[in-house]
RODO-2510 file (C-alpha; in nm, 4 decimals, decimal comma):
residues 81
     n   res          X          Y          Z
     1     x    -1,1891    -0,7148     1,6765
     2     x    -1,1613    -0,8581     1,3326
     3     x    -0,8802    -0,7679     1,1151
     4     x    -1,0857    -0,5262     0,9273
     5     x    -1,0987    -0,3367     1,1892
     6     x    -0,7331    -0,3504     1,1799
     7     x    -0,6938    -0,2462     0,8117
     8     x    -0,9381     0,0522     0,8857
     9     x    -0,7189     0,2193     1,1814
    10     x    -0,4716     0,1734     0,9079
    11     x    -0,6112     0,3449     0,6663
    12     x    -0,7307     0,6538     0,8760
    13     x    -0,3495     0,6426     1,0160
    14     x    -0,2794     0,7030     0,6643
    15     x    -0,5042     0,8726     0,5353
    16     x    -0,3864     1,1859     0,8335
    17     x    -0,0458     1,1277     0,8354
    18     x     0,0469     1,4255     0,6840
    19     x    -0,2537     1,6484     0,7341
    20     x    -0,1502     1,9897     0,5717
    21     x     0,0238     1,8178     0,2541
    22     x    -0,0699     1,4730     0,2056
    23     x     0,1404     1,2649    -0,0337
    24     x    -0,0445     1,0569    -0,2417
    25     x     0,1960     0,7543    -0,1957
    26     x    -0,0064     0,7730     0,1814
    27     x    -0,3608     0,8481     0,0666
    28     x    -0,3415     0,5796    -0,2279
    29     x    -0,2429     0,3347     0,1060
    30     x    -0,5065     0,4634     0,2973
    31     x    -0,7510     0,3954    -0,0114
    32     x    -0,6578     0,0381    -0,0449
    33     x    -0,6561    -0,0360     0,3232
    34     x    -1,0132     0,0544     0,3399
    35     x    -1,0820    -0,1186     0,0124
    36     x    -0,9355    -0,4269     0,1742
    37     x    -1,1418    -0,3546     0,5226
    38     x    -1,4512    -0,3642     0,3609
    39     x    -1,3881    -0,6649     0,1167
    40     x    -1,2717    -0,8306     0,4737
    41     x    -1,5717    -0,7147     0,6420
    42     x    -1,8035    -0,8622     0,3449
    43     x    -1,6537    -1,1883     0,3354
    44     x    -1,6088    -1,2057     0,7553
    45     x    -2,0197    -1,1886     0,7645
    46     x    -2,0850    -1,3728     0,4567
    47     x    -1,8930    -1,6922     0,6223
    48     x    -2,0897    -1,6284     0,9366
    49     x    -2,4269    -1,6543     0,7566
    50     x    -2,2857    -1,9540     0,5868
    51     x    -2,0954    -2,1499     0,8511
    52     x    -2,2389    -2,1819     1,1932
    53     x    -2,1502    -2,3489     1,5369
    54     x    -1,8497    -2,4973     1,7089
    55     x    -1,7220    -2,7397     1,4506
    56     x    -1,7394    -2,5073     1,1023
    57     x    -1,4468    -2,3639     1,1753
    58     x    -1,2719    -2,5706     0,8631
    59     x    -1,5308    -2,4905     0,6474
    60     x    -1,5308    -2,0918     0,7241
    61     x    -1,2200    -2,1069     0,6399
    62     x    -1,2822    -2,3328     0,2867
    63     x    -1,5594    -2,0787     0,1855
    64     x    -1,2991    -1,7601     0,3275
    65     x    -1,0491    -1,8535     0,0021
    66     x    -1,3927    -1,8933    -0,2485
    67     x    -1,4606    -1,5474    -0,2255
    68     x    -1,2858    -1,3258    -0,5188
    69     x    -1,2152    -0,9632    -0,5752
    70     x    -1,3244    -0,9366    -0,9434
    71     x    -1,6771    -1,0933    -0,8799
    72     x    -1,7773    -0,8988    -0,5688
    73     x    -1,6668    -0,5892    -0,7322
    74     x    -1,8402    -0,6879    -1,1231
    75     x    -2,1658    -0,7738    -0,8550
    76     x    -2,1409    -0,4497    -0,6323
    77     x    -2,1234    -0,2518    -0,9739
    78     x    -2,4282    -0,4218    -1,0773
    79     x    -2,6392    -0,3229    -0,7276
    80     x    -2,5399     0,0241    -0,7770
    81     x    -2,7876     0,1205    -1,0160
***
């Protein structure tokens, strides 16, 4: 399992941690944890694509730091609609 997998049993721990009253301290955590999971996820298979067989392992993890928040999210916003 990758470590967005990781970040999303986080976030559902969160997320019904306190189920009758939840404080938003935990569902703002839960929020980012899944933001993080999913910007994880996206780069994860984006290096795949990229970086293939035995030896790229230096260069997945070169093109793992490339990858920035502001850019995938100004791009996602621009898919959207």
């Amino acid at each position: 399992m990758g470590f967005h997998h990781d970040l999303i049993d986080q976030a559902e721990h969160l997320a019904g941690k306190e189920p009758r009253k939840p404080k938003q301290a935990s569902l703002r955590r839960a929020v980012s944890a899944a933001y993080y999971a999913l910007f994880h996820l996206l780069v994860d298979e984006a290096v795949a694509g990229l970086a293939r067989g035995p030896g790229a392992g230096d260069l997945r993890d070169l093109l793992r730091r490339a990858f920035d928040h502001g850019e995938m999210r100004s791009v996602s916003g621009a898919t959207r609609g």
